[in-house]
N, C-alpha and C positions, 0 to 999 in steps of 0.2 A: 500665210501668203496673202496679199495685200495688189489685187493687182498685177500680178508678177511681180513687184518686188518683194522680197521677204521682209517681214516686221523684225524689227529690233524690239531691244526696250525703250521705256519711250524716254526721251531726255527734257528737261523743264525746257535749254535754250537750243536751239542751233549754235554751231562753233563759229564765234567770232570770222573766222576764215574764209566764210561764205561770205559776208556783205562785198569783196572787191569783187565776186561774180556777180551778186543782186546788182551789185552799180552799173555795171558794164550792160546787164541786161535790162535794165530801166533805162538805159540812153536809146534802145530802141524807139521809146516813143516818141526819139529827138532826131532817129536817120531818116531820109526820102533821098528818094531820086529821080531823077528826070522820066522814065519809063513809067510809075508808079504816082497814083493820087493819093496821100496820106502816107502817115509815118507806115516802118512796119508793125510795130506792134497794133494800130489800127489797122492794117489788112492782114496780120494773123486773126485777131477776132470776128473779122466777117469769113475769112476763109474755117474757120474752129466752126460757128454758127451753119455757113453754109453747109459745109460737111453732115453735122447732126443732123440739118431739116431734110440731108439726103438720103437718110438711113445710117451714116455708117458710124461705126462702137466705139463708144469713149475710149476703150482703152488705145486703140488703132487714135483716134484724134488728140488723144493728149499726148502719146509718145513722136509723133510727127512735129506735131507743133512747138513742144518742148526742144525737139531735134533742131527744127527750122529756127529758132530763138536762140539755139547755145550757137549752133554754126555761126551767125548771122554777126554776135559778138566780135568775131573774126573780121568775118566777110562782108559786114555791110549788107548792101544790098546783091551784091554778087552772087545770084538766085542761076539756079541751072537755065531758066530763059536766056539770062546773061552771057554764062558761057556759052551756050547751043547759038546763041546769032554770030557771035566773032570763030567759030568753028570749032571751038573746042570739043573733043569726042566725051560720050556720054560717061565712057567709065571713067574717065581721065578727070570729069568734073565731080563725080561721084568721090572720087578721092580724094580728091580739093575737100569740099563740102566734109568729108569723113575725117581727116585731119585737121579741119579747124573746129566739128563738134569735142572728140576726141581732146583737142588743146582747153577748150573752155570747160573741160568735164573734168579737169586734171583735181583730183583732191574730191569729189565726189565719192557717195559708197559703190562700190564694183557693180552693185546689182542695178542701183537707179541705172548708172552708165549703160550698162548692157540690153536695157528694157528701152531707155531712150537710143539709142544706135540703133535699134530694129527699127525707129521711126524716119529713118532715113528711105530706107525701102519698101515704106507701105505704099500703095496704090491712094493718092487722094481723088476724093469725088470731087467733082465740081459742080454745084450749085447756088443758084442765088440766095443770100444770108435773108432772114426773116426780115419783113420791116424796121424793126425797132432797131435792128444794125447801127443802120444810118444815122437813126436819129438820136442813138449812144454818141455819135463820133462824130457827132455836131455838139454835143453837148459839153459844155467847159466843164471846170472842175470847180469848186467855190474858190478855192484859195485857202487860210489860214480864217477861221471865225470866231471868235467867243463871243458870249454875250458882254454886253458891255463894254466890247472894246471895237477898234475898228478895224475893219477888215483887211489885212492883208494879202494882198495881190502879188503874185511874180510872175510877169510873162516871159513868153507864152503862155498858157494854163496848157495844162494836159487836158484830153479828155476822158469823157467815160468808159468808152472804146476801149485804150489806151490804159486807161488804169484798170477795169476789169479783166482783159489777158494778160496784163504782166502780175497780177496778182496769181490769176491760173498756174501761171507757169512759176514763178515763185512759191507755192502751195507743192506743185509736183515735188523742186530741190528738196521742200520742206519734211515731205508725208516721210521721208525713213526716220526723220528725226523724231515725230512723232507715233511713228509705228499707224499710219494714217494709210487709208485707200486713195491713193493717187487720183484715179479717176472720180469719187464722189471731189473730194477737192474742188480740181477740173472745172469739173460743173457747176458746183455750187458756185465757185467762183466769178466765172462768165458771167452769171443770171444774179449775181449780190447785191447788181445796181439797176434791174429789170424794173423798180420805181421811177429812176429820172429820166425813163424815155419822156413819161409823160410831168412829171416836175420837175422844174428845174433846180439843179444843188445848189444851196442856200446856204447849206454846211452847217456846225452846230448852233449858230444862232439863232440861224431861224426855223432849226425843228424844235427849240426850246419856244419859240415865241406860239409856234404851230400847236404846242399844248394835246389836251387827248386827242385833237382832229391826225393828229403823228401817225400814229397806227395802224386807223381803219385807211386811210387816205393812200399812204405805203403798202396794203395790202392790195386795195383796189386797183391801183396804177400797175402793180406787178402782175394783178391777174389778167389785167387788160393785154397786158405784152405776152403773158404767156399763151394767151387765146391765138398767138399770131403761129403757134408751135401745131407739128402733129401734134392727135390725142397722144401717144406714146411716149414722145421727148418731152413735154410738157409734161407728163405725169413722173417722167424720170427726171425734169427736172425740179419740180414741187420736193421730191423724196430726199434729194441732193442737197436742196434748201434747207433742210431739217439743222443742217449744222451751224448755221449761221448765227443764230441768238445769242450761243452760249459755248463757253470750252469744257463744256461735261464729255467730250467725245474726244478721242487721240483726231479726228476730221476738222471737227471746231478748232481744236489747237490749232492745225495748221494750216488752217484756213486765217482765223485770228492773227496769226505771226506773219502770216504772208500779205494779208493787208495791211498791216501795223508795219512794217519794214518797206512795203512799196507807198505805204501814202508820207510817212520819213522820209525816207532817199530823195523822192520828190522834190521834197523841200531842201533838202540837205545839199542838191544839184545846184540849184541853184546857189546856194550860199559860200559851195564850193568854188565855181569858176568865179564865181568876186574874190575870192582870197589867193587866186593862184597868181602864184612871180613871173617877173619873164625868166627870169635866171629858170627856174622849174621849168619851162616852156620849152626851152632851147638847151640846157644840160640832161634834165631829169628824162624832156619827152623827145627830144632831138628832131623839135621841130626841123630844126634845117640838117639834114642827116646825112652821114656819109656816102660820098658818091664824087664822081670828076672832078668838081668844081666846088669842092667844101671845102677846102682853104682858101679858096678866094668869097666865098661866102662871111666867112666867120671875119675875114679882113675884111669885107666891106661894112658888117654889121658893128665892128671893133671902130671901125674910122667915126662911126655914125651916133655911137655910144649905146650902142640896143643889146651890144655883149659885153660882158666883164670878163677883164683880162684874167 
């Protein structure tokens, strides 16, 4: 038992069949909305952070959050705040919210599913995230680096924020596949880039050019941030850390796969919306979609040459 999910055996890949959920959940770090400052997957990780420095247990903060991320797939930002201003009743939202986890969890293992759907109804704390939050989720992402070549950039960047919780929650889908603890994942994951509060990513050129200063410098800037933790989460997060180096561990694995797939996709987003059609846009995704006035749509878009006959 692993968390509450029960371990498998452990498999080399995850099933091809997950990345159109990894995609869908990596576009979080691209929604906002008018009500909210930042994407959400940058206010699930100050809300994940805030939670731990309040006391309450990874397992409770990783099945919530994970909840709040698969719903959200769905829903956008359509957050029970959301419904509760325009009057929606509270069970009646809950069942929204429960039906589009539910829809995005479809082809998962029964157990992950069953552990994250309890995180619909946990009790979250609210407190203010540690320092370093902030200054995760100001901090860009390098881009694309090698050494000797020049840098590629595709904006927006994500950020740190941004890419540390979707790894998280990427790590959770992951742990059955590697027979992995959800919760160390979790953790580890949050705290993987606890260095670039205080350096900025450079990305692999320039920790190659950073030489033996790599290391200690990475070590020091993480202890600096973690000083911002209780003694307790700080010391449970050091332990969480342990998987990071290396895939000697079913944890490392899917830790390793869930960073390796979310700093991909990343790029792959981008490269994807350059190559999509309009035909794809308006058949495939129905931009302009059935409803009153969708033959006089398609005939004004036909007159205008933006549809194929």
């Amino acid at each position: 038992m692993t968390d509450g999910v029960p371990a498998r055996p452990a498999a080399e890949v995850p099933p091809a069949a997950l990345l159109d959920l990894l995609r869908e959940l990596g576009d979080l770090k691209r929604v906002r909305s008018a009500a909210h400052d930042g994407s959400i997957s940058e206010r699930l990780f100050a809300h994940a952070w805030g939670w731990l420095v309040a006391g309450g247990g990874v397992a409770d903060v990783w099945r919530s959050v994970a909840a709040d991320a698969l719903a959200a797939t769905r829903l956008g930002d359509l957050d029970e705040a959301a419904f509760t201003a325009v009057g929606i009743p509270a069970e009646a939202a809950r069942d929204i919210r429960r039906r589009a986890l539910e829809e995005a969890c479809e082809g998962l293992p029964a157990a992950l599913v069953d552990a994250v759907v309890i995180g619909l109804d946990v009790e979250a704390v609210r407190e203010a995230p540690p320092p370093f939050v902030a200054r995760l989720a100001r901090q860009p992402r390098a881009g694309v680096t090698c050494p000797g070549r020049p840098r590629l950039l595709l904006e927006p960047p994500e950020n740190h924020a941004e890419h540390c919780l979707m790894t998280a929650v990427y790590g959770v889908i992951l742990s059955p596949t590697y027979g992995a603890d959800p919760g160390t994942v979790f953790l580890a994951s949050l705290a993987h880039h606890l260095h670039n509060v205080w350096l900025p990513d450079s990305g692999f050129a320039g920790e190659v050019l950073m030489g033996e200063h790599l290391e200690p410098a990475f070590a020091r800037a993480t202890e600096m941030s973690l000083a911002e933790l209780p003694d307790a989460l700080a010391a449970a997060t050091r332990t969480a850390r342990r998987i990071l180096p290396d895939d000697a561990t079913p944890e490392g694995r899917a830790f390793h796969a869930a960073d390796t797939l979310d700093r991909v996709l990343q790029i792959e987003q981008h490269l994807r919306a350059g190559k999509a059609t309009m035909r794809y846009v308006l058949h495939d995704m129905a931009l302009v979609h059935e409803g009153p006035v969708k033959t006089f749509q398609d005939r004004l878009l036909r007159a205008v040459g933006l549809l194929e006959p």
